[in-house]
N, CA, C and O atoms as a GROMACS GRO file, in nm:
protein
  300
    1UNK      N    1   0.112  -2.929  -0.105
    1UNK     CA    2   0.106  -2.784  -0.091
    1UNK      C    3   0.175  -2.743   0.039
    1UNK      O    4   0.162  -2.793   0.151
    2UNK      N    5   0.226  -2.675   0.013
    2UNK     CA    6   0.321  -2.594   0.117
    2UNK      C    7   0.240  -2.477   0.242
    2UNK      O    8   0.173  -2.380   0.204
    3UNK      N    9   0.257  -2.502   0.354
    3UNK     CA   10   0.164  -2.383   0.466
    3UNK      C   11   0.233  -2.289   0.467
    3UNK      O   12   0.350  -2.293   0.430
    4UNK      N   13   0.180  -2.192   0.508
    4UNK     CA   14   0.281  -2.048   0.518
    4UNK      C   15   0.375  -2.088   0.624
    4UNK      O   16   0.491  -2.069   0.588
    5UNK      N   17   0.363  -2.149   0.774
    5UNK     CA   18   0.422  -2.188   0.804
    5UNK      C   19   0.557  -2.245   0.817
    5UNK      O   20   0.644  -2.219   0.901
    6UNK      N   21   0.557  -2.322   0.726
    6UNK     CA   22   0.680  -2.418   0.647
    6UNK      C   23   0.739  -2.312   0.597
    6UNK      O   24   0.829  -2.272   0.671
    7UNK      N   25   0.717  -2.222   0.457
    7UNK     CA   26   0.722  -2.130   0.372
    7UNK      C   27   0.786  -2.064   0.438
    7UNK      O   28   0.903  -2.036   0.412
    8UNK      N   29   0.731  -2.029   0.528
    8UNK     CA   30   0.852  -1.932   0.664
    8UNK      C   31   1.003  -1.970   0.690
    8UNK      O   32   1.119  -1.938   0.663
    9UNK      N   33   0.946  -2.032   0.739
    9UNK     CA   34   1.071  -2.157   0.787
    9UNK      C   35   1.177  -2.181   0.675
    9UNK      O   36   1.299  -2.171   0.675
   10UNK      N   37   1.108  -2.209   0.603
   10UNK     CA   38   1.254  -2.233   0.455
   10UNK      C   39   1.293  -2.132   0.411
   10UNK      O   40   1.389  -2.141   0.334
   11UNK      N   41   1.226  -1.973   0.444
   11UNK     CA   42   1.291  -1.870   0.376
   11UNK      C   43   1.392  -1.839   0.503
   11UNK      O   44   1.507  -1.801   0.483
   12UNK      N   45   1.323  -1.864   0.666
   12UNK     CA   46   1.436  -1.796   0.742
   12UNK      C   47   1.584  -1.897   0.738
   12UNK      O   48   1.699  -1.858   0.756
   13UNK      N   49   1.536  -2.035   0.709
   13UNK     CA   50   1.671  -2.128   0.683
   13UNK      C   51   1.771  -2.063   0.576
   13UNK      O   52   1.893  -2.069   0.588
   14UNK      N   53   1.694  -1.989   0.452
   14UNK     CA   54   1.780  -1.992   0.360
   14UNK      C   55   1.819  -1.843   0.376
   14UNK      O   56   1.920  -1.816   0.312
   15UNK      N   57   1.768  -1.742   0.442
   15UNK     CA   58   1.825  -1.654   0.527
   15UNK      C   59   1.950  -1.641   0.597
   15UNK      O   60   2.025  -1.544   0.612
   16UNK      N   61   1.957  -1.802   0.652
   16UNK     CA   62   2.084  -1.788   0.774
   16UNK      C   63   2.207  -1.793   0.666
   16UNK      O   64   2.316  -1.746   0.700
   17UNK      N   65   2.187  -1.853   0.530
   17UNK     CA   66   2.270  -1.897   0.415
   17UNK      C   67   2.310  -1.766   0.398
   17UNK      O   68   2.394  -1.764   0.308
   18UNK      N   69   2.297  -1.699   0.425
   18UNK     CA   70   2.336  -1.560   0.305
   18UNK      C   71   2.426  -1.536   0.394
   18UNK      O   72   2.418  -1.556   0.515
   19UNK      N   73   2.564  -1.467   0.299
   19UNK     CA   74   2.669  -1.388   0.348
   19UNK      C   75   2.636  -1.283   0.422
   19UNK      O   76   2.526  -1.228   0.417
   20UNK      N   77   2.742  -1.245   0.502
   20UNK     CA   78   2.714  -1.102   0.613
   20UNK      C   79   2.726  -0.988   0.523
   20UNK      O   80   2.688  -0.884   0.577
   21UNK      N   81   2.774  -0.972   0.381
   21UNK     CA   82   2.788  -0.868   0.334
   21UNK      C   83   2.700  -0.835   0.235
   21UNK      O   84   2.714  -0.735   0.165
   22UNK      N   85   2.557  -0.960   0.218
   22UNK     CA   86   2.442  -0.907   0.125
   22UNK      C   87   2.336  -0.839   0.281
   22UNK      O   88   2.289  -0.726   0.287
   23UNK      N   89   2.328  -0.913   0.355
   23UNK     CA   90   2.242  -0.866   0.480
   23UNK      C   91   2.169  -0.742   0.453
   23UNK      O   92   2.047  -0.742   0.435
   24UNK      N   93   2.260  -0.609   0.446
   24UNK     CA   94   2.164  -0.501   0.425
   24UNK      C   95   2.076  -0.531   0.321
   24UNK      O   96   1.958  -0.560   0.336
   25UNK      N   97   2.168  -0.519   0.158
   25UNK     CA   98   2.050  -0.572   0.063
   25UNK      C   99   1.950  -0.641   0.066
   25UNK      O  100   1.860  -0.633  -0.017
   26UNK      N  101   1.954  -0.734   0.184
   26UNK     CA  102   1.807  -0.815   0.210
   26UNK      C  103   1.724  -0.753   0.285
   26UNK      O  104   1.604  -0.780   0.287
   27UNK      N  105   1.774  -0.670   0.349
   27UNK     CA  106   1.728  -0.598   0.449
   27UNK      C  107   1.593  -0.472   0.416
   27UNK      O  108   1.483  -0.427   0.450
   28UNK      N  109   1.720  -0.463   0.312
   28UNK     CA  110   1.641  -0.295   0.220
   28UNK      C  111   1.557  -0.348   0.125
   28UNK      O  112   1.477  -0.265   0.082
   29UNK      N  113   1.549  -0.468   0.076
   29UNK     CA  114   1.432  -0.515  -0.046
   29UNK      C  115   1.333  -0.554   0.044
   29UNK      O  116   1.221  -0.551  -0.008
   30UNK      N  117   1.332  -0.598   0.189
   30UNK     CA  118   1.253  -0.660   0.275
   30UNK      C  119   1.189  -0.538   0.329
   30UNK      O  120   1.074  -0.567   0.364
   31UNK      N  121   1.214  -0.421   0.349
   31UNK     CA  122   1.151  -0.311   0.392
   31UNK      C  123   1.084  -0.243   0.276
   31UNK      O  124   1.019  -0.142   0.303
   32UNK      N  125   1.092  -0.286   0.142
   32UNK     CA  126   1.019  -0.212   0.049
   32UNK      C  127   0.892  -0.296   0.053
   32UNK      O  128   0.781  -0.244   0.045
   33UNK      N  129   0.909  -0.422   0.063
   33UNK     CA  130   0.772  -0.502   0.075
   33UNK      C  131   0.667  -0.466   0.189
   33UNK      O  132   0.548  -0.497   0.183
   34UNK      N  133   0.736  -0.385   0.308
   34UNK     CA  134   0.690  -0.351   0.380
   34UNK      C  135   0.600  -0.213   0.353
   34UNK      O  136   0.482  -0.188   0.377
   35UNK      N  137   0.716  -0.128   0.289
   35UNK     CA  138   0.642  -0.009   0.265
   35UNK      C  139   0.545  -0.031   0.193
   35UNK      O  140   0.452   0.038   0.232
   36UNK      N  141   0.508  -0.112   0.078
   36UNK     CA  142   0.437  -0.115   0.008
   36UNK      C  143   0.274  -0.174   0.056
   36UNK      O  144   0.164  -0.162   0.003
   37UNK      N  145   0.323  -0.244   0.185
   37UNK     CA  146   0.224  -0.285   0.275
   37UNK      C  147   0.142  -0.162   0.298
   37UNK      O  148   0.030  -0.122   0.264
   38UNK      N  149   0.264  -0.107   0.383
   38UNK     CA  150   0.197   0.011   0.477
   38UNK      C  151   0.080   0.101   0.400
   38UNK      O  152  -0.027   0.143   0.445
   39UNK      N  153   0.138   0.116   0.274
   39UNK     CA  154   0.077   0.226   0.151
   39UNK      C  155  -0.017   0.170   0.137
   39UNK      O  156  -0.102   0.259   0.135
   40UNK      N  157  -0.079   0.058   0.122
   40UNK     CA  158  -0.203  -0.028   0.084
   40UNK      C  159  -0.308   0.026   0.218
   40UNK      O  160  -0.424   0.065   0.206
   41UNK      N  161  -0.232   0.015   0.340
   41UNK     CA  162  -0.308  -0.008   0.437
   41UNK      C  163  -0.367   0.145   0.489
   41UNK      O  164  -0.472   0.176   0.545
   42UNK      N  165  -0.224   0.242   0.434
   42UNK     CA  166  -0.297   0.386   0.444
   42UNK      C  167  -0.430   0.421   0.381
   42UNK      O  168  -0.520   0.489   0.429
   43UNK      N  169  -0.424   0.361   0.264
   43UNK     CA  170  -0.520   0.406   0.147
   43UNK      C  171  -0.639   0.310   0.205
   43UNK      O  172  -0.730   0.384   0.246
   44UNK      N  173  -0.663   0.205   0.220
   44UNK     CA  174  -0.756   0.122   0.304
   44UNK      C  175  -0.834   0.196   0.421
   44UNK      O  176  -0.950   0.215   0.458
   45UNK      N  177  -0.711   0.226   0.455
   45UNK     CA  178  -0.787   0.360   0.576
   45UNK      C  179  -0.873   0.387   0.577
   45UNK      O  180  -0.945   0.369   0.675
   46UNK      N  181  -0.924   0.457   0.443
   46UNK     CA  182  -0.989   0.573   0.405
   46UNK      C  183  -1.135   0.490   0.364
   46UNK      O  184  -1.235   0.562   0.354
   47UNK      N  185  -1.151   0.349   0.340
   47UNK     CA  186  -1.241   0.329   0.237
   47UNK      C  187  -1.359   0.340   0.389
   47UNK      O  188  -1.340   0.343   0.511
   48UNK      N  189  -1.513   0.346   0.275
   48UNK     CA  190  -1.559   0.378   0.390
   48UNK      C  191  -1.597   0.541   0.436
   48UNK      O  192  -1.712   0.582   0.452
   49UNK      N  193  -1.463   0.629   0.454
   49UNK     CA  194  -1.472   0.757   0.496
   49UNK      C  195  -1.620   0.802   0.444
   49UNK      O  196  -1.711   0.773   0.522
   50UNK      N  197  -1.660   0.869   0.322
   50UNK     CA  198  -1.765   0.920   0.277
   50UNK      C  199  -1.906   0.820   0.279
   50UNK      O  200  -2.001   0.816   0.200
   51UNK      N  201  -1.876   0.741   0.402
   51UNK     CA  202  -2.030   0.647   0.395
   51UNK      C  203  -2.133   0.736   0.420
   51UNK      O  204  -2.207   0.752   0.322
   52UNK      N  205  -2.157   0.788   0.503
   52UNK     CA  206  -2.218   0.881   0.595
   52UNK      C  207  -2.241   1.023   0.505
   52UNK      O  208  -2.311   1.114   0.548
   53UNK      N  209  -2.165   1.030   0.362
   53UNK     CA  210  -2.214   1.169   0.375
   53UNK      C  211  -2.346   1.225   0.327
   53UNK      O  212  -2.433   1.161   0.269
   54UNK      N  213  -2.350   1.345   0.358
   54UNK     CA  214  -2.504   1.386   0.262
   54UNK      C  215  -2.558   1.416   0.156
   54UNK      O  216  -2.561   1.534   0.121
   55UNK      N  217  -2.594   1.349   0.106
   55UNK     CA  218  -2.609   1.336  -0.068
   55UNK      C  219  -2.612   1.443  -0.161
   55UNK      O  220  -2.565   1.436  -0.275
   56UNK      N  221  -2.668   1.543  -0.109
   56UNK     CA  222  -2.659   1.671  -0.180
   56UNK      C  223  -2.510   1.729  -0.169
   56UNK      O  224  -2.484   1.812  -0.257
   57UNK      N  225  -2.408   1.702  -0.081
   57UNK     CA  226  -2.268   1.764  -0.089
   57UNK      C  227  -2.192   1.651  -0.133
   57UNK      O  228  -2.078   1.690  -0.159
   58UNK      N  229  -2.201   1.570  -0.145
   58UNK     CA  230  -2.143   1.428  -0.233
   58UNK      C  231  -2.177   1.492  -0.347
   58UNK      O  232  -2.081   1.541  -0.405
   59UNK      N  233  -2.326   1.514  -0.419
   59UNK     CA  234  -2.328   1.563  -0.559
   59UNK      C  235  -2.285   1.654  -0.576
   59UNK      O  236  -2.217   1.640  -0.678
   60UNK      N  237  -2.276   1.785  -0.528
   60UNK     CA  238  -2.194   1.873  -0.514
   60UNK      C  239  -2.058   1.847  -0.539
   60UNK      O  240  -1.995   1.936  -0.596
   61UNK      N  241  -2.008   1.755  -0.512
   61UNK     CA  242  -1.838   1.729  -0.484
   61UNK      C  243  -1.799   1.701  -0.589
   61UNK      O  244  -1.701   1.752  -0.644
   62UNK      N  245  -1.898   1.581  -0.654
   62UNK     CA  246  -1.882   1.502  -0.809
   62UNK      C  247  -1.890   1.598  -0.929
   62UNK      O  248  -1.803   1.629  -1.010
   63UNK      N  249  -2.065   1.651  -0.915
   63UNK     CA  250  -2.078   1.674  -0.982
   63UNK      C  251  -1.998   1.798  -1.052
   63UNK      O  252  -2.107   1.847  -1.081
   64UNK      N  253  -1.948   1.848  -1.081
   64UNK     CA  254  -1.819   1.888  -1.154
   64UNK      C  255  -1.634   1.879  -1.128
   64UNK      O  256  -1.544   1.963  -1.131
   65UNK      N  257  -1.636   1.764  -1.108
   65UNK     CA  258  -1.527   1.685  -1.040
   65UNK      C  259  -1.416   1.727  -1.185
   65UNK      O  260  -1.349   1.830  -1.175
   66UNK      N  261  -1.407   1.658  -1.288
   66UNK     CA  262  -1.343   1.672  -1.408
   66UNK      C  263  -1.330   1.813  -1.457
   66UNK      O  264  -1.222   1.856  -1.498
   67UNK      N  265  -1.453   1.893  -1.452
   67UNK     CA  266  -1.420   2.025  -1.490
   67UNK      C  267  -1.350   2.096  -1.373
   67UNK      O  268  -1.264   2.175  -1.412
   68UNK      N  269  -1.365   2.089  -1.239
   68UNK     CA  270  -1.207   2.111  -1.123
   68UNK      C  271  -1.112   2.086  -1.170
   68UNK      O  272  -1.036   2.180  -1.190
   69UNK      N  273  -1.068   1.953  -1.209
   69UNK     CA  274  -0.948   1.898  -1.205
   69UNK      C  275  -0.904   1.993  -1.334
   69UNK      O  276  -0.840   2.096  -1.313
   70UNK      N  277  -0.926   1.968  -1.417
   70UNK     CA  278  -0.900   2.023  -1.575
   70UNK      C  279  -0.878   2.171  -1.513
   70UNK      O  280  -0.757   2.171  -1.488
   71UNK      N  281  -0.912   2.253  -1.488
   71UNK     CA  282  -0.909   2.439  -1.440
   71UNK      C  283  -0.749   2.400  -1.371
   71UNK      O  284  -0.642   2.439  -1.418
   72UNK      N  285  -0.764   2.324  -1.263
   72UNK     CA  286  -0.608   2.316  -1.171
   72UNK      C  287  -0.515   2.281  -1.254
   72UNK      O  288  -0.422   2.359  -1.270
   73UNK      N  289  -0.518   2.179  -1.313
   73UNK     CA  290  -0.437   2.163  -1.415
   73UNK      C  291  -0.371   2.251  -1.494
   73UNK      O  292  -0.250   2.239  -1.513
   74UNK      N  293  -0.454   2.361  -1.559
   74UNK     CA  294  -0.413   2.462  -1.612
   74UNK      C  295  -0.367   2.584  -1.608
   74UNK      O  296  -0.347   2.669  -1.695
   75UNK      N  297  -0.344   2.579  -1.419
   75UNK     CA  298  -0.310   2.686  -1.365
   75UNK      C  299  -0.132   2.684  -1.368
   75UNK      O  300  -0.069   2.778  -1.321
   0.00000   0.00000   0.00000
């Protein structure tokens, strides 16, 4: 089994392989993996947020959650 370590290492070796004229393209598929990070980690953010709240405005919030959405929808 392979360590991330190593794993590293053989992708930046096979990195140095690549022509100067794919570079950006690696560049720009390597920053989408990123963004896609970032987006995980925004939304992660959040978990948690409503620990604390007070149960009667939590039910409040829910309790006609679908019939909100459905009205906006139809506006």
């Amino acid at each position: 089994m392979i360590t991330d370590a190593q794993r590293r290492n053989q992708i930046l070796r096979r990195i140095s392989r690549i022509p100067k004229d794919k570079l950006k393209e690696l560049d720009d598929y390597i920053s989408k993996f990123e963004e896609v990070n970032n987006n995980k980690n925004r939304t992660l953010s959040f978990a948690g947020a409503w620990q604390d709240i007070d149960e009667s405005v939590f039910n409040d919030l829910t309790s006609s959650l679908i019939e909100r959405r459905q009205k906006n929808n139809y506006l």
